[in-house]
PDB file of N, CA, C, O and CB in Angstrom:
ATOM      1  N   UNK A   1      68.470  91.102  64.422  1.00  0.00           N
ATOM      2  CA  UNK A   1      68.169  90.901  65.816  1.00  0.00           C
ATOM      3  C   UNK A   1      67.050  91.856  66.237  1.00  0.00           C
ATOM      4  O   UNK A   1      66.982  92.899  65.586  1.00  0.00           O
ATOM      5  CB  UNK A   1      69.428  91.106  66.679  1.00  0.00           C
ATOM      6  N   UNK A   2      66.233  91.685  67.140  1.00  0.00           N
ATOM      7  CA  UNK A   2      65.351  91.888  67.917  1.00  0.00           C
ATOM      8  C   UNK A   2      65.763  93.257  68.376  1.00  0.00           C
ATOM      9  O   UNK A   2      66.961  93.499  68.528  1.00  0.00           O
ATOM     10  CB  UNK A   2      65.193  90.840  68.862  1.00  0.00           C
ATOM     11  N   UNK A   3      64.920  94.093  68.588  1.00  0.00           N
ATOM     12  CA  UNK A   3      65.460  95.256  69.596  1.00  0.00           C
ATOM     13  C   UNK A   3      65.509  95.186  71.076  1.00  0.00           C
ATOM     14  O   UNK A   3      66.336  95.652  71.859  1.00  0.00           O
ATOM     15  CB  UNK A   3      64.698  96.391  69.424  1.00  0.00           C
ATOM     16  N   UNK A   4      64.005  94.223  71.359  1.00  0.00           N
ATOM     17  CA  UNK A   4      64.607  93.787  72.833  1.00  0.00           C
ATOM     18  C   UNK A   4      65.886  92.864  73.120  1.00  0.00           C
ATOM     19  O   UNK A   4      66.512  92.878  74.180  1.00  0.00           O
ATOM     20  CB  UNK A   4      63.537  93.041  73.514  1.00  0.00           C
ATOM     21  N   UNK A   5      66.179  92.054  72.001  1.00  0.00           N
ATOM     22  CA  UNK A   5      67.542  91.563  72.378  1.00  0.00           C
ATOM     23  C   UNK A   5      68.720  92.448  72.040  1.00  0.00           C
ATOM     24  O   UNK A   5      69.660  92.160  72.781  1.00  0.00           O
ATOM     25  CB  UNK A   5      67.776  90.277  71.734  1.00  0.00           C
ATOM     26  N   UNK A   6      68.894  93.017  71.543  1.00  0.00           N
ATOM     27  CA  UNK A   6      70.042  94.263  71.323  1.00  0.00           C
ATOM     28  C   UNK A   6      70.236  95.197  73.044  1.00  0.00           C
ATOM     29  O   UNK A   6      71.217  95.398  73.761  1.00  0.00           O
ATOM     30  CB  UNK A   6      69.220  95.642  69.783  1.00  0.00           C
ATOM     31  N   UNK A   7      68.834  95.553  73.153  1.00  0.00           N
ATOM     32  CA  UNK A   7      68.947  96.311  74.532  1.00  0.00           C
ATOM     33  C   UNK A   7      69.510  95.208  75.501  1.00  0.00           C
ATOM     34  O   UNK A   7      70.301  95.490  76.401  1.00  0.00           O
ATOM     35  CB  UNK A   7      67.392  96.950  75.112  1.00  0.00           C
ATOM     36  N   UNK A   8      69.056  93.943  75.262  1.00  0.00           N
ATOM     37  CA  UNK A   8      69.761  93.056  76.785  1.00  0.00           C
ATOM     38  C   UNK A   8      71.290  93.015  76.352  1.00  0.00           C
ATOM     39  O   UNK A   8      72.168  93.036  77.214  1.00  0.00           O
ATOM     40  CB  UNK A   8      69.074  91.040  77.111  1.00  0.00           C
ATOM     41  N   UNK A   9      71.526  92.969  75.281  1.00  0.00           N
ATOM     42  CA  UNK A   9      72.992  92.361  75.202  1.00  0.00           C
ATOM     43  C   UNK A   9      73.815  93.621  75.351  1.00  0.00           C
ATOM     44  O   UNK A   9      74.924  93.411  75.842  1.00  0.00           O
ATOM     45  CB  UNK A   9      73.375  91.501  73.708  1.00  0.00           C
ATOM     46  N   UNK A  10      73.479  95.179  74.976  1.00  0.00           N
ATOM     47  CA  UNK A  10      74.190  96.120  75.714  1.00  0.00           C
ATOM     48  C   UNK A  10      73.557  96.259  77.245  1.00  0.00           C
ATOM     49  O   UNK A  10      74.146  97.217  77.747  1.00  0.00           O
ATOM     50  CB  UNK A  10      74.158  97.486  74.900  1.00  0.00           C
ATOM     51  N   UNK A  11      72.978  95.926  77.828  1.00  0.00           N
ATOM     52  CA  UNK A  11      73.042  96.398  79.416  1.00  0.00           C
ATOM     53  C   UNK A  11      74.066  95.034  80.037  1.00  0.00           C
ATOM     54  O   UNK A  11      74.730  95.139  81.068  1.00  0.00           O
ATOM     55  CB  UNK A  11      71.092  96.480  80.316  1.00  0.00           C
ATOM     56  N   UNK A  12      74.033  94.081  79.384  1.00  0.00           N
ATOM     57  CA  UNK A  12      74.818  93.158  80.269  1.00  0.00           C
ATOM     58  C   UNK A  12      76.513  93.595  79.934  1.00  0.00           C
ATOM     59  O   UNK A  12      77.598  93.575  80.515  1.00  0.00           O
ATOM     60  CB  UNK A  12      74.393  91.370  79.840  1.00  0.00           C
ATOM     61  N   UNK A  13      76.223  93.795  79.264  1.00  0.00           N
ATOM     62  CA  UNK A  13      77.922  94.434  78.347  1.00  0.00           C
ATOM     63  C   UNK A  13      78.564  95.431  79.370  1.00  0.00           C
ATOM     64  O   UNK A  13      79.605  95.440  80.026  1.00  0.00           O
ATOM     65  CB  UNK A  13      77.626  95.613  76.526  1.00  0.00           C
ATOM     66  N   UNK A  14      77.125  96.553  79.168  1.00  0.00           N
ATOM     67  CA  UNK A  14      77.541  97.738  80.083  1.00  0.00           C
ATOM     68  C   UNK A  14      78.096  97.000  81.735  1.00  0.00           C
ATOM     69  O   UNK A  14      79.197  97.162  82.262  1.00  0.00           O
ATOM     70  CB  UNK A  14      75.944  98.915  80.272  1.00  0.00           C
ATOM     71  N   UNK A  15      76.676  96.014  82.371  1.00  0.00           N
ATOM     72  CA  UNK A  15      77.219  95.995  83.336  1.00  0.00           C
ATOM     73  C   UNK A  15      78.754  95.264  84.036  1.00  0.00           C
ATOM     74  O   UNK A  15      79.290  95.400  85.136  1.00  0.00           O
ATOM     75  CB  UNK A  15      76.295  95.738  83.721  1.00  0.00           C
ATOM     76  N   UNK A  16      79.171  94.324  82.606  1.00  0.00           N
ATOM     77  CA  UNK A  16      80.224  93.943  83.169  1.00  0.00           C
ATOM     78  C   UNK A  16      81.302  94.751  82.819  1.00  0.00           C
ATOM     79  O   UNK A  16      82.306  94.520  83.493  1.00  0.00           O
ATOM     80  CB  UNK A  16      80.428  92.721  82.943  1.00  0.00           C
ATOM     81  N   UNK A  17      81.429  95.726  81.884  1.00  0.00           N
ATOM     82  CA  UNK A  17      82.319  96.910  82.030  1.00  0.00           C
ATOM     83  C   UNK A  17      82.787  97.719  83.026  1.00  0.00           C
ATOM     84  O   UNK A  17      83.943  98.032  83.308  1.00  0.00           O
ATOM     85  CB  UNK A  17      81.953  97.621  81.478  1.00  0.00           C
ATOM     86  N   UNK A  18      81.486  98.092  83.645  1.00  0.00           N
ATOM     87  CA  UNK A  18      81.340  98.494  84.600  1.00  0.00           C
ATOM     88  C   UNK A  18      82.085  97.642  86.208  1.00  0.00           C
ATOM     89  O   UNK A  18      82.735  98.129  87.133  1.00  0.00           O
ATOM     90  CB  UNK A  18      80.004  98.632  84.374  1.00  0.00           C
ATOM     91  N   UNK A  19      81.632  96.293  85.955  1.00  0.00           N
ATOM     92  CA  UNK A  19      81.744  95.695  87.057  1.00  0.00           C
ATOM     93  C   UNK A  19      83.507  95.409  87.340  1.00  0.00           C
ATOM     94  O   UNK A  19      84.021  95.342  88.457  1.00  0.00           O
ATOM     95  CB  UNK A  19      80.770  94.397  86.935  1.00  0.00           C
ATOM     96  N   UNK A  20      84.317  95.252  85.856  1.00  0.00           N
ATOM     97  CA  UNK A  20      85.368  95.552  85.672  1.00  0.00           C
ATOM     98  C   UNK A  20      85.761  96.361  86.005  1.00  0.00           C
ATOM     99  O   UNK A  20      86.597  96.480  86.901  1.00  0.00           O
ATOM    100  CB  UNK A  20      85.606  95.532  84.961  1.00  0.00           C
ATOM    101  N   UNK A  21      85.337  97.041  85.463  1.00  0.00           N
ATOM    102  CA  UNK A  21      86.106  99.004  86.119  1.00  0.00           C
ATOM    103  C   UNK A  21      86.407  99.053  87.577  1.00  0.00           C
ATOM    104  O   UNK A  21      87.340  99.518  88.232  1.00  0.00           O
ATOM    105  CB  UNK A  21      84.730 100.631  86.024  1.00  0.00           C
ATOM    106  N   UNK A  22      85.282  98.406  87.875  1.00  0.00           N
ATOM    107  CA  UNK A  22      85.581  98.652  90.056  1.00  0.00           C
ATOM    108  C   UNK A  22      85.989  97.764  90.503  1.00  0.00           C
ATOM    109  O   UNK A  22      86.074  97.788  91.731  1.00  0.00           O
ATOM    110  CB  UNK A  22      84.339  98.832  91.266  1.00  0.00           C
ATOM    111  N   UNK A  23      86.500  96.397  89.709  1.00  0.00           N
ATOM    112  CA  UNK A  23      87.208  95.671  90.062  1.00  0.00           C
ATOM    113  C   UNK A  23      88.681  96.339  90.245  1.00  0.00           C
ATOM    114  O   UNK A  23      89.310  96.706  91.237  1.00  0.00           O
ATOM    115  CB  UNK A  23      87.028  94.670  89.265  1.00  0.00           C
ATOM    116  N   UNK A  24      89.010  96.332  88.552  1.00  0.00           N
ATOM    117  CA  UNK A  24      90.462  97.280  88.728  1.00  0.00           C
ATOM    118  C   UNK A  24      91.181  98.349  89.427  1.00  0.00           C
ATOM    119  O   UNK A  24      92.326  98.691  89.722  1.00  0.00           O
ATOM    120  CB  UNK A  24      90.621  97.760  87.942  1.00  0.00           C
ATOM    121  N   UNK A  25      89.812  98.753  89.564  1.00  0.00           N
ATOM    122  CA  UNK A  25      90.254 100.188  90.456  1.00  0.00           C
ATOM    123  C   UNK A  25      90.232  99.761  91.804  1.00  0.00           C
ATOM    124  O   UNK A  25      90.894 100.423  92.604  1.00  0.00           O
ATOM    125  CB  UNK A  25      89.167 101.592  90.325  1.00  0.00           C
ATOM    126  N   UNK A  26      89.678  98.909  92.155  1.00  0.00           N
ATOM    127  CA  UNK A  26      90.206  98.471  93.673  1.00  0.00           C
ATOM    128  C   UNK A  26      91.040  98.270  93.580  1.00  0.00           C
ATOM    129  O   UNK A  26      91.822  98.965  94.230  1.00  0.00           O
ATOM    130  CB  UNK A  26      89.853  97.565  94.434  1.00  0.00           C
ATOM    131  N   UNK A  27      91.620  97.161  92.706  1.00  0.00           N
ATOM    132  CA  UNK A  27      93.075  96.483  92.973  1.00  0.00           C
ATOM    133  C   UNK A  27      94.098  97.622  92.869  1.00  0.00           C
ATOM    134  O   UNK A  27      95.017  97.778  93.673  1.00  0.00           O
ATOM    135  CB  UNK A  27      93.484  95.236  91.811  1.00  0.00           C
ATOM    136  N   UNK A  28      93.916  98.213  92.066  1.00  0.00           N
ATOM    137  CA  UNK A  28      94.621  99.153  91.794  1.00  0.00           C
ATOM    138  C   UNK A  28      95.329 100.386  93.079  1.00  0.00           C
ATOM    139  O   UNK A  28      96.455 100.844  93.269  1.00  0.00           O
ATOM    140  CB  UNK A  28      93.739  99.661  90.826  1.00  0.00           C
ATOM    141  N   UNK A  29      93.738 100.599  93.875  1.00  0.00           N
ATOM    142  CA  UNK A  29      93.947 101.576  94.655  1.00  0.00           C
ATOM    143  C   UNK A  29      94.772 100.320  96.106  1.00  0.00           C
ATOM    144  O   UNK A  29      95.500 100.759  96.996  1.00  0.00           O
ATOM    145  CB  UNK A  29      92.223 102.612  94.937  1.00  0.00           C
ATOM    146  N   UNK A  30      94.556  99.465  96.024  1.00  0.00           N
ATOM    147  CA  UNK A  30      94.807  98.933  96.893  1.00  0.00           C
ATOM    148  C   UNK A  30      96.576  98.000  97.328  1.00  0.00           C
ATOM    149  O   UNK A  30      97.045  97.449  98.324  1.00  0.00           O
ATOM    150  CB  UNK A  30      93.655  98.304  96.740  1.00  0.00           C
ATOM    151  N   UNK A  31      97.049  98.288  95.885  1.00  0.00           N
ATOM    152  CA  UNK A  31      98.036  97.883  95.198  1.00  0.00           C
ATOM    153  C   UNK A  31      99.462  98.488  96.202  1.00  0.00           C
ATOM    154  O   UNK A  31     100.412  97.851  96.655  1.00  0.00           O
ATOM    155  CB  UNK A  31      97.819  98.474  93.580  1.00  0.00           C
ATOM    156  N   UNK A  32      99.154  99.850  96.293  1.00  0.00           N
ATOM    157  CA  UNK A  32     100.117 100.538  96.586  1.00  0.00           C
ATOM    158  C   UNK A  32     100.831 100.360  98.058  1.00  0.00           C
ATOM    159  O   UNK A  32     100.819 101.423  98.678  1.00  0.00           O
ATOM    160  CB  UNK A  32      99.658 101.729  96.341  1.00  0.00           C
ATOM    161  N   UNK A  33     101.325  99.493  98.623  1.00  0.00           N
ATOM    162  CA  UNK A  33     101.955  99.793  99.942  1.00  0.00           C
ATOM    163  C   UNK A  33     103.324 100.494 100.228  1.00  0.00           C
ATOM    164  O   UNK A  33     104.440 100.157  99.832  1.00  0.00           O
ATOM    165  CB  UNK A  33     102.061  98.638 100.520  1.00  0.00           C
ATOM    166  N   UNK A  34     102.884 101.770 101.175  1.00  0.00           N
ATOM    167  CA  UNK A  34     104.047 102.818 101.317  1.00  0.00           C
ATOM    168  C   UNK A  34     105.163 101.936 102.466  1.00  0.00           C
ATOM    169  O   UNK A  34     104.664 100.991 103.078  1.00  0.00           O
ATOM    170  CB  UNK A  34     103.330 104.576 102.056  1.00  0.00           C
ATOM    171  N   UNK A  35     106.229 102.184 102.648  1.00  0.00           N
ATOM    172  CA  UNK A  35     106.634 101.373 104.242  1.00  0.00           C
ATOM    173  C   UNK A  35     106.731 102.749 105.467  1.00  0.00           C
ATOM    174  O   UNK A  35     106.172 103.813 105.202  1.00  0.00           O
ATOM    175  CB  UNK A  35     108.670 100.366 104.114  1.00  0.00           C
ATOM    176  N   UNK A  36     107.374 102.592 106.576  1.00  0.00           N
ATOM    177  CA  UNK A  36     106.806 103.027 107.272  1.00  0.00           C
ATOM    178  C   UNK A  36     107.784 104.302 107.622  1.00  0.00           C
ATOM    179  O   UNK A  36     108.951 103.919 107.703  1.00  0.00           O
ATOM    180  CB  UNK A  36     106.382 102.073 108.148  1.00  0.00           C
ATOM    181  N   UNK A  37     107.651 105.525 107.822  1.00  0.00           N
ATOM    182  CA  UNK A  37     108.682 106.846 108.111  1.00  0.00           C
ATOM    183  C   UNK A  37     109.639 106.825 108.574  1.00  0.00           C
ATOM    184  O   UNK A  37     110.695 107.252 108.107  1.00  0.00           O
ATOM    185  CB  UNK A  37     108.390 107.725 108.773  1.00  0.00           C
ATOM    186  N   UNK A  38     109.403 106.181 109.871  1.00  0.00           N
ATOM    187  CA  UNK A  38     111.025 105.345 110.855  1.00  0.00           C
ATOM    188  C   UNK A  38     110.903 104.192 111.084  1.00  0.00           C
ATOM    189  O   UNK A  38     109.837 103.729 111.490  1.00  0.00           O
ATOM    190  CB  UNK A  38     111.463 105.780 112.439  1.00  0.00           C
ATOM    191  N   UNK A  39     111.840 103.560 110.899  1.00  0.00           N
ATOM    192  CA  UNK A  39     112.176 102.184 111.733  1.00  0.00           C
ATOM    193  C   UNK A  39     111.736 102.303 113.166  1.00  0.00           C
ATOM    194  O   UNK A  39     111.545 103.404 113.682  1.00  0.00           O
ATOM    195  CB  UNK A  39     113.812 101.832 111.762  1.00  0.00           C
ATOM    196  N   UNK A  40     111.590 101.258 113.754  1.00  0.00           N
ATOM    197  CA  UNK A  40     111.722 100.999 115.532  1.00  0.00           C
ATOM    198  C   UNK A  40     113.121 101.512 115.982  1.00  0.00           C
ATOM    199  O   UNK A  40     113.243 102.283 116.935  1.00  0.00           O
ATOM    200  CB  UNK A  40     111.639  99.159 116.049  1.00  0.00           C
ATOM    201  N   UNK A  41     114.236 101.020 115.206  1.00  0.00           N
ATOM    202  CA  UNK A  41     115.915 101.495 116.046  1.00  0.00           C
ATOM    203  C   UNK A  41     115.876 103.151 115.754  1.00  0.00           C
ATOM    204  O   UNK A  41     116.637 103.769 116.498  1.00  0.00           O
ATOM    205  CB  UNK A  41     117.781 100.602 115.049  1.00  0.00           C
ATOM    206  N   UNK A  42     115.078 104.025 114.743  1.00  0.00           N
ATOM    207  CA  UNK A  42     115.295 105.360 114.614  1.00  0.00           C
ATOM    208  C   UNK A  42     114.019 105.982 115.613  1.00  0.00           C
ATOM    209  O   UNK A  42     114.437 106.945 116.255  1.00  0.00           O
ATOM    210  CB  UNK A  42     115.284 105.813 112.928  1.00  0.00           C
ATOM    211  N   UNK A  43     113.035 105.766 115.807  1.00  0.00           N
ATOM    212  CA  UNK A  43     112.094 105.704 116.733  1.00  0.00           C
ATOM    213  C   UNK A  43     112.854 105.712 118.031  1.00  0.00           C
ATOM    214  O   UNK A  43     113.098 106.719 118.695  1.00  0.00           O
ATOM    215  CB  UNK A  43     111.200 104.542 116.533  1.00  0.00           C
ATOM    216  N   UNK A  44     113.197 104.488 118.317  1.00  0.00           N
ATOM    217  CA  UNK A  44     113.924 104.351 119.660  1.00  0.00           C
ATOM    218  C   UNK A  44     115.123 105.160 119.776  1.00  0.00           C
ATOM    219  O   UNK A  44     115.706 105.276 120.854  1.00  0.00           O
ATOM    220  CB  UNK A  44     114.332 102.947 119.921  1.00  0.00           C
ATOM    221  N   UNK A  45     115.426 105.596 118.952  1.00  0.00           N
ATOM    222  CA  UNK A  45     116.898 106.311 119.695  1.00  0.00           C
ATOM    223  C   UNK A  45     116.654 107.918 119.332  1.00  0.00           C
ATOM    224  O   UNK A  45     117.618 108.670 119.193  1.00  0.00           O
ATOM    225  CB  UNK A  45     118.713 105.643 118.834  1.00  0.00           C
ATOM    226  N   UNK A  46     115.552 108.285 119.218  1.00  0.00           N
ATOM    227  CA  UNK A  46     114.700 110.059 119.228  1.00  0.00           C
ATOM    228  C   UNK A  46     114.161 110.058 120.280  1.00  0.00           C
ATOM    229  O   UNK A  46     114.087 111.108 120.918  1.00  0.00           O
ATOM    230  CB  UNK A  46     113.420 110.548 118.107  1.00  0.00           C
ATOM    231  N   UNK A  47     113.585 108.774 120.806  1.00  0.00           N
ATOM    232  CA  UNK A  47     113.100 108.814 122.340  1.00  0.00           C
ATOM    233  C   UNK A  47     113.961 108.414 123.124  1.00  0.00           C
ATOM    234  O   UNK A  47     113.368 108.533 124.197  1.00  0.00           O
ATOM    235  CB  UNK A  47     111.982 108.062 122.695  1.00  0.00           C
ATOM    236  N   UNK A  48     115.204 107.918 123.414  1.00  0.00           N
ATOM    237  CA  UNK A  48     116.262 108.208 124.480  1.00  0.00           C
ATOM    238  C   UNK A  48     117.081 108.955 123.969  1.00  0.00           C
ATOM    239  O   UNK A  48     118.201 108.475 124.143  1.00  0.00           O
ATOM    240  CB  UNK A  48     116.970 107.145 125.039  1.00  0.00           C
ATOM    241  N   UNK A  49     117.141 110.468 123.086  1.00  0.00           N
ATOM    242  CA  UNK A  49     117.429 111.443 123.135  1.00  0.00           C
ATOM    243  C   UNK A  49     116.695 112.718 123.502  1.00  0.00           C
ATOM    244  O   UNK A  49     117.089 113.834 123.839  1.00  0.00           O
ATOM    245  CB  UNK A  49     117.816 111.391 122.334  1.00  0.00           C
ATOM    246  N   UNK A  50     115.648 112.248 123.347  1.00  0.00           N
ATOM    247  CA  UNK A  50     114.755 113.115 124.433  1.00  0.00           C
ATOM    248  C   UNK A  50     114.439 112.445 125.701  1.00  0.00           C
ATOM    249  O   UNK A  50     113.538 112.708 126.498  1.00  0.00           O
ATOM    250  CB  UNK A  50     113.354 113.508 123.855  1.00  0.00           C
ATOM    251  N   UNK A  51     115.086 111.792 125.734  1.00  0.00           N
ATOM    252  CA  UNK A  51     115.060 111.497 127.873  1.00  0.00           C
ATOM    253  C   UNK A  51     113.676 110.191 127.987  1.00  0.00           C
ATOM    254  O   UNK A  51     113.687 109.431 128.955  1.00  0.00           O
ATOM    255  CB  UNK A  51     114.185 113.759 129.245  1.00  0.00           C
ATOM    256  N   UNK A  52     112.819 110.098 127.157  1.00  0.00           N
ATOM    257  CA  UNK A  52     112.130 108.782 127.326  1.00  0.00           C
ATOM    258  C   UNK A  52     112.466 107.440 127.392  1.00  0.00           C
ATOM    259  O   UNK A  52     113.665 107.285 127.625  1.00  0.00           O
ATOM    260  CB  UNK A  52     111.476 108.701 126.590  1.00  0.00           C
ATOM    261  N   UNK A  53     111.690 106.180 127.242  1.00  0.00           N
ATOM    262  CA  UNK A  53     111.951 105.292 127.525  1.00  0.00           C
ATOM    263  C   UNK A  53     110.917 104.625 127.107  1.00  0.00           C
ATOM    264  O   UNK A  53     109.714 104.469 127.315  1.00  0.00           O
ATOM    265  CB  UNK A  53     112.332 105.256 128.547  1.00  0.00           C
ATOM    266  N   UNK A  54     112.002 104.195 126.279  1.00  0.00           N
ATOM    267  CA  UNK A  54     111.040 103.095 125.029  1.00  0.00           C
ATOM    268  C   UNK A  54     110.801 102.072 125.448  1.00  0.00           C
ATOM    269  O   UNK A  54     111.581 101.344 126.061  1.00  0.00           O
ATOM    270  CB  UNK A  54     111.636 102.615 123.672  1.00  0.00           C
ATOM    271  N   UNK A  55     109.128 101.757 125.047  1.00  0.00           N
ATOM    272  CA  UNK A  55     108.315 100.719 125.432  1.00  0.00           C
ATOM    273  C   UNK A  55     107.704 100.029 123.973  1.00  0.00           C
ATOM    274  O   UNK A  55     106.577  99.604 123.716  1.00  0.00           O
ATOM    275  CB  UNK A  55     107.145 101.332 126.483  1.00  0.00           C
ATOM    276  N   UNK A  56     109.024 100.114 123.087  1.00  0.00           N
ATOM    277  CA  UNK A  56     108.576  99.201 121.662  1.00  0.00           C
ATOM    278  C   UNK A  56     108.153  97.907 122.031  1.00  0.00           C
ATOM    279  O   UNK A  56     107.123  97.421 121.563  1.00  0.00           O
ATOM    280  CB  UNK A  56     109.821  98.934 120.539  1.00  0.00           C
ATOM    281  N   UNK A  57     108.721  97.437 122.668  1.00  0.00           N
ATOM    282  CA  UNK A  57     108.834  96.076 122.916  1.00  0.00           C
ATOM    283  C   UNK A  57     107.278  95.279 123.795  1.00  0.00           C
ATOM    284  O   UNK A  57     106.846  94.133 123.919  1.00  0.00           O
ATOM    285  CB  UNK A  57     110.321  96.016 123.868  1.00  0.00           C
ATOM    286  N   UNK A  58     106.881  96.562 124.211  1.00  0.00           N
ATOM    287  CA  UNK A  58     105.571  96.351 125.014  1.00  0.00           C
ATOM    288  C   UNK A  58     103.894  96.788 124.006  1.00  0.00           C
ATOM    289  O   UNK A  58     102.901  96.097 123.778  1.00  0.00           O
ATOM    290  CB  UNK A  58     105.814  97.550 126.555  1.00  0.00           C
ATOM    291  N   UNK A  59     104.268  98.314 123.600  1.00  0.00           N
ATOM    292  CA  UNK A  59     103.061  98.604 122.823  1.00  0.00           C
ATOM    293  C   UNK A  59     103.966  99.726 121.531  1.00  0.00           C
ATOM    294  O   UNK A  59     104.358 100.891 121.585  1.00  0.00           O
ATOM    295  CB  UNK A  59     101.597  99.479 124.023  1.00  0.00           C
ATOM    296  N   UNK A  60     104.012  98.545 120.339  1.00  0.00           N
ATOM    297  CA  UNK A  60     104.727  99.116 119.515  1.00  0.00           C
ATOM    298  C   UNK A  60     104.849 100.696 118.984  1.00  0.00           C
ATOM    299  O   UNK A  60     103.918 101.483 118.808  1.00  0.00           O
ATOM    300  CB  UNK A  60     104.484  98.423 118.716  1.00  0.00           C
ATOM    301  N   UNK A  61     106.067 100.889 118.812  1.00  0.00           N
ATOM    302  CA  UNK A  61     106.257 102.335 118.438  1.00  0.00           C
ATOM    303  C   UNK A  61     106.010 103.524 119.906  1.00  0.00           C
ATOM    304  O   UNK A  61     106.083 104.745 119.773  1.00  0.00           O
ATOM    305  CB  UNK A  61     105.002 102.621 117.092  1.00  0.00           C
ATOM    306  N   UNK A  62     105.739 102.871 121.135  1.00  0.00           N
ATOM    307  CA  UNK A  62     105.548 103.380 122.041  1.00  0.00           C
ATOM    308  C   UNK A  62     106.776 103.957 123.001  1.00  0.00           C
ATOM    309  O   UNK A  62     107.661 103.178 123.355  1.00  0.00           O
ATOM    310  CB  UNK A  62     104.795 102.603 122.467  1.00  0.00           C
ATOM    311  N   UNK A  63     106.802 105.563 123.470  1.00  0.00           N
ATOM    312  CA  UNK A  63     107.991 105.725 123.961  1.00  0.00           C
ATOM    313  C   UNK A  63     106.968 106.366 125.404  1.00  0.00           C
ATOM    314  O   UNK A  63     105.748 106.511 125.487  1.00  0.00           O
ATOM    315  CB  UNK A  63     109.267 106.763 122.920  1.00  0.00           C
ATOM    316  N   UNK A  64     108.025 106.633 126.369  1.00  0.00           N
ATOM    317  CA  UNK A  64     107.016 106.857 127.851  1.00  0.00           C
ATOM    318  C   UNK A  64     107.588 107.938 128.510  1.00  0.00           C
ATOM    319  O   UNK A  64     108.606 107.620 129.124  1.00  0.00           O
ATOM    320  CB  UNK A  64     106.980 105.518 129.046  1.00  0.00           C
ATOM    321  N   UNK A  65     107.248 109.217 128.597  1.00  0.00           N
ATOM    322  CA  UNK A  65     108.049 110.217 129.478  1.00  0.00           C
ATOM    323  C   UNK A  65     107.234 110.568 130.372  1.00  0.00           C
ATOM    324  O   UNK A  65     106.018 110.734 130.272  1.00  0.00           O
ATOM    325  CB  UNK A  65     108.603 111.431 128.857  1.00  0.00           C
ATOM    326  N   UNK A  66     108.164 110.727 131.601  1.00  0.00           N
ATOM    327  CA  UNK A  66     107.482 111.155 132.953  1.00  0.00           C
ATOM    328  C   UNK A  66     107.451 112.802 132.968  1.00  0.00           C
ATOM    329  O   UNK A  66     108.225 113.677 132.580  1.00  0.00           O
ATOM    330  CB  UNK A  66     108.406 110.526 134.361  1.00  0.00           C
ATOM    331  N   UNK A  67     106.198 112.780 133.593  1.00  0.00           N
ATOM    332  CA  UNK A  67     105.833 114.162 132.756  1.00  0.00           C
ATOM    333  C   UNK A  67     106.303 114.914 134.293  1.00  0.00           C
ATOM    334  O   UNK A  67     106.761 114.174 135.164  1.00  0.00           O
ATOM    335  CB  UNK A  67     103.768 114.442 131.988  1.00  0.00           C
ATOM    336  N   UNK A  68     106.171 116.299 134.543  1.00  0.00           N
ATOM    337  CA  UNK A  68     107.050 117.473 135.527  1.00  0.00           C
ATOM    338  C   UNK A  68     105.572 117.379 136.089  1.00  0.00           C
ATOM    339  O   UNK A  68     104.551 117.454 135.406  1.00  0.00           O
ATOM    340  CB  UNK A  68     107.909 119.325 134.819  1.00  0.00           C
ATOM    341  N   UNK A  69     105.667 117.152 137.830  1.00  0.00           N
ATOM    342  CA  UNK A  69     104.502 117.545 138.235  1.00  0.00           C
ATOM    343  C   UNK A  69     105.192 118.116 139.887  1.00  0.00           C
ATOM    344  O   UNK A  69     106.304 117.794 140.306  1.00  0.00           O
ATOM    345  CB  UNK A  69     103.224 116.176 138.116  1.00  0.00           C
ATOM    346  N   UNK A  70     104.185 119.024 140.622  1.00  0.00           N
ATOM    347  CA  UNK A  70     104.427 119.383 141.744  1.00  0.00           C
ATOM    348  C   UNK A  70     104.315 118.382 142.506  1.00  0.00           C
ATOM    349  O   UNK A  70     103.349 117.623 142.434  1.00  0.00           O
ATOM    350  CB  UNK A  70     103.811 120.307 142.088  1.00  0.00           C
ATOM    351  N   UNK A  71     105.633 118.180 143.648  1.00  0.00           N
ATOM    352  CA  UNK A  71     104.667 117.027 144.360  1.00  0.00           C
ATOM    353  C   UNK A  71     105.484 117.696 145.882  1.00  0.00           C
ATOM    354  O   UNK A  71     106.623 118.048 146.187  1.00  0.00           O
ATOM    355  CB  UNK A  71     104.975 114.814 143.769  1.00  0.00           C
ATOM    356  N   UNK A  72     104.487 117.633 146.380  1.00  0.00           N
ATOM    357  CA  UNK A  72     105.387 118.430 148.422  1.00  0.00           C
ATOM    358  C   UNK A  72     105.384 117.287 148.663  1.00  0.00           C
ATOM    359  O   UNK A  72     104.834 116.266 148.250  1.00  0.00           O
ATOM    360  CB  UNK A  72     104.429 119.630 150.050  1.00  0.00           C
ATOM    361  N   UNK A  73     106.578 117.787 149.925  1.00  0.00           N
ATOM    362  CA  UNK A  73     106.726 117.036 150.510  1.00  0.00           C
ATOM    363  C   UNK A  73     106.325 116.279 151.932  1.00  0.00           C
ATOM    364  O   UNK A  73     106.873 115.221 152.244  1.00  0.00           O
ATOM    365  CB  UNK A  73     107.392 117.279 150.314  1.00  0.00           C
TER     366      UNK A  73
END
């Protein structure tokens, strides 16, 4: 074989090695789904033990406390 054909047939080689490689490794990195720290019912019941008032149902994972302010009368 040719030396210019030797050089094409390793760069195409290389590049689909290559193109492999970052295929896999996406999938790979992408593979992993963790689930989530608390549930909504353990969520919700840390915020009506601290006196809030859960608004899961409106803007998820959302709890609402009225905050201490001066107000005269």
């Amino acid at each position: 074989m040719p030396t210019n054909v030797r050089s094409l047939l390793f760069r195409r080689m290389l590049a689909i090695a290559l193109l492999g490689a970052g295929v896999c490794g996406l999938f790979s990195a992408c593979s992993t789904v963790y689930p989530p720290t608390y549930t909504d019912a353990e969520l919700k019941a840390q915020c009506e033990r601290r006196g809030g008032w859960w608004r899961g149902s409106l803007i998820a994972g959302y709890c609402e406390f009225q905050t201490a302010s001066n107000q005269s009368p």
